[in-house]
N, C-alpha and C positions, 0 to 999 in steps of 0.2 A: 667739688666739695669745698666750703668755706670755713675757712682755718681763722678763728681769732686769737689772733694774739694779743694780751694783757699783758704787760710789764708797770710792775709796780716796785720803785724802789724805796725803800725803807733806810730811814737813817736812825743809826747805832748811836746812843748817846756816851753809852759809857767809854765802846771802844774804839768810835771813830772810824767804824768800817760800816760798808755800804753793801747791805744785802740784796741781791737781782732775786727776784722772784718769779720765775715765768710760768703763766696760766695758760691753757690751752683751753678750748670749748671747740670739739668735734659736733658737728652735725648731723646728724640718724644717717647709716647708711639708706642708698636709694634702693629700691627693688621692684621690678619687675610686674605689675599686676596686671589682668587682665581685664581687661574691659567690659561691663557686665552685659550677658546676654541680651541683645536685642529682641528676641523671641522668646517671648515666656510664658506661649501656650503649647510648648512640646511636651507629647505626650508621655508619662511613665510608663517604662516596659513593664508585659506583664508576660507571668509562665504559662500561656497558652499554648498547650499541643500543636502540633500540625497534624489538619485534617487527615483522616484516614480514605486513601483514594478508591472509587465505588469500583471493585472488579466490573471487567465487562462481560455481559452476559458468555456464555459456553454452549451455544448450543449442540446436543451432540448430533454425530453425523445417520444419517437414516439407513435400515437396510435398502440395499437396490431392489426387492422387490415393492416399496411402497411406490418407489421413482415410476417404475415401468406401472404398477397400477393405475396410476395418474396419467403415463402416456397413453394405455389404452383408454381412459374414462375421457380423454381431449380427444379422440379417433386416431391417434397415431398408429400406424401398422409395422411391423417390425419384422426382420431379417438376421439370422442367426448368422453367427462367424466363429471363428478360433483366428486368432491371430498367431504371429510367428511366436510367441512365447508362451504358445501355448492355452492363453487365458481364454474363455468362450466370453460373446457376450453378445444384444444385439443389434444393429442399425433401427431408429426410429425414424422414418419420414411420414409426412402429411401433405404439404403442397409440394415441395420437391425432396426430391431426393440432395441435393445441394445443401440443403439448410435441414440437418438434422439433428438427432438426440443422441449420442452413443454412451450403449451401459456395458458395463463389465462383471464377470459374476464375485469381482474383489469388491465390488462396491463403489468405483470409482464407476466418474459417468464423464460426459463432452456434450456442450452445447454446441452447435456450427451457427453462421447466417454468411450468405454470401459478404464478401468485403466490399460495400458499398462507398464510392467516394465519398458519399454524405454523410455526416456524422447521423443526421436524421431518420434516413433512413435505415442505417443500421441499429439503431435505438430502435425504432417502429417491428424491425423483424425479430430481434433478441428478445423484446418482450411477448411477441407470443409464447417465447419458449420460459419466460419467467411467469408468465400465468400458470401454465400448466404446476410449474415449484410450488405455485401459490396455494395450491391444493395439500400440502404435504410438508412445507417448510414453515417454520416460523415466520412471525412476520416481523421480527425485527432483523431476524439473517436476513429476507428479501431485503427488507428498507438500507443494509449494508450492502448486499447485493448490487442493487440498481445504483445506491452512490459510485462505488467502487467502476462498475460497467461505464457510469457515464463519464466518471475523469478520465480513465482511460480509454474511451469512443471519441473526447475530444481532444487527447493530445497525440494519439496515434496518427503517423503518416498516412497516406492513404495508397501509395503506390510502394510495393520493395523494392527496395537498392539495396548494394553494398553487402556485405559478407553476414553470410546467416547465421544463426547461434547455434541451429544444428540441421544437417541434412542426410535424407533420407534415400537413396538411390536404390529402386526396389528392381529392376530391367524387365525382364520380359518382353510377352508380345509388344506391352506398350511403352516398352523401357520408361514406368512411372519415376518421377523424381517427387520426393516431399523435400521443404526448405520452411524451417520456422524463424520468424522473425520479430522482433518489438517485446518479447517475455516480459512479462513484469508478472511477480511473485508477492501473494497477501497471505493474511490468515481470515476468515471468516468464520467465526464457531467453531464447529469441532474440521474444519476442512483445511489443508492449502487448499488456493485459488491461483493458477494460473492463466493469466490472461497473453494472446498473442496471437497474429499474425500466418497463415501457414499460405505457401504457394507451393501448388500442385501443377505438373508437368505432365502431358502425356504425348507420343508421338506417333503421328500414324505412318504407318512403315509404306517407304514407295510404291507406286503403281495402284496404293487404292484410294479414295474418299472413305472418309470417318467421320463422324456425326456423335451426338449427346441425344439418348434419350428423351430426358428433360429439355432438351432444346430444338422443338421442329424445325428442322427448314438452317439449321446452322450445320453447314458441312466444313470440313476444312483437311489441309492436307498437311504435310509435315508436322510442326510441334503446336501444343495448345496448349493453354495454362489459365486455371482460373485460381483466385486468392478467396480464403477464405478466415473471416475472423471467429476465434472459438473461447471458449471459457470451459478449464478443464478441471475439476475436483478430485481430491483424493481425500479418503478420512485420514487425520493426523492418529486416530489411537483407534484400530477398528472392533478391538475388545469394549468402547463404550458404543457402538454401535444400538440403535433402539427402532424397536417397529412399532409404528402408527398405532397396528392394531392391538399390541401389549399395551 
């Protein structure tokens, strides 16, 4: 800051005294400004909403009987059961018995295909069984479908290891073991979708040969196991349940 000092002295005529006078002159305090913006094409805000995000479609889940109409109208043949809790429902096969359809009378169903090590080829056989949907389902639940199938055909192992998510040790004659593996859980429409891995065990008891139907000419003794990959649905609310034909 620059401080001027003035001194001006004055002389007193009458009384012989010498009057100091001191003047100061401050200089404006300094302060602070800012720099003026270099960019002076920014935009003014304005009070625009945010968008309202599009629900995704719901589709609801179908009775099981449209499923099975569709299975018989593709030539599927089918095989009645009751399982241990009681539920009936029935096995669908066409070329094998291996790679098949299973319905339930709750309305839940199961896709099978053998667990091929090719992601290709297991795309090749699961979509015969998603034709058959193609009769009966939406097509934009399929088109989420077949996405869904195929991220998960290509990030799935192709061999089971390692500690399963759940197992199923049924004994008997063929002391069967089920073991499921790689679960991975979506929503589709009105459905969970679980997708996963299952390996099946069976063993033929000493002193005989044992064979597969479905498999001429393959005998084998002690324990066998084939892997099977499935895709399983359940309706999430079965009160919205809707038939084709209403």
């Amino acid at each position: 800051m620059l401080l001027i000092l003035l001194v001006v002295i004055l002389g007193a005529c009458t009384v012989g005294e010498q009057v100091i006078v001191v003047i100061t002159a401050t200089s404006p305090p300094e302060t602070e400004t800012p720099p003026p913006p270099t960019n002076t094409n920014i935009p003014i805000p304005t009070n625009t909403p945010n968008p309202t995000p599009t629900p995704r479609p719901r589709w609801n889940p179908l009775a099981i009987g449209d499923i099975e109409q569709a299975l018989r109208d593709a030539g599927y043949r089918r095989y009645p059961f009751t399982n241990e809790d009681g539920v009936s429902g029935y096995e669908w096969a066409k070329e094998s018995g291996y790679e098949t359809v299973t319905t339930w009378e709750n309305h839940n169903f199961e896709l099978q295909v053998l667990h091929d090590s090719s992601p290709s080829v297991r795309s090749t056989q699961m979509e015969k069984k998603f034709k058959v949907l193609d009769r009966v389902l939406p097509s934009g639940f399929m088109a989420q479908l077949r996405q869904e199938n195929e991220s998960y055909s290509k990030s799935v192992r192709a061999i089971t290891s390692g500690e399963p998510d759940q197992t199923f040790a049924y004994g008997g004659e063929w002391q069967t073991v089920w073991a499921q593996y790689y679960t991975e859980e979506t929503v589709i429409g009105g459905y969970n979708v679980w997708f996963s891995v299952w390996w099946w065990q069976s063993t033929c008891q000493p002193g005989y040969f044992c064979w597969y139907t479905d498999f001429p000419g393959l005998e084998f003794t002690g324990d066998s196991s084939f892997t099977f990959y499935t895709i399983y649905f359940e309706p999430i609310d079965t009160d919205l349940i809707t038939e084709q034909s209403s």
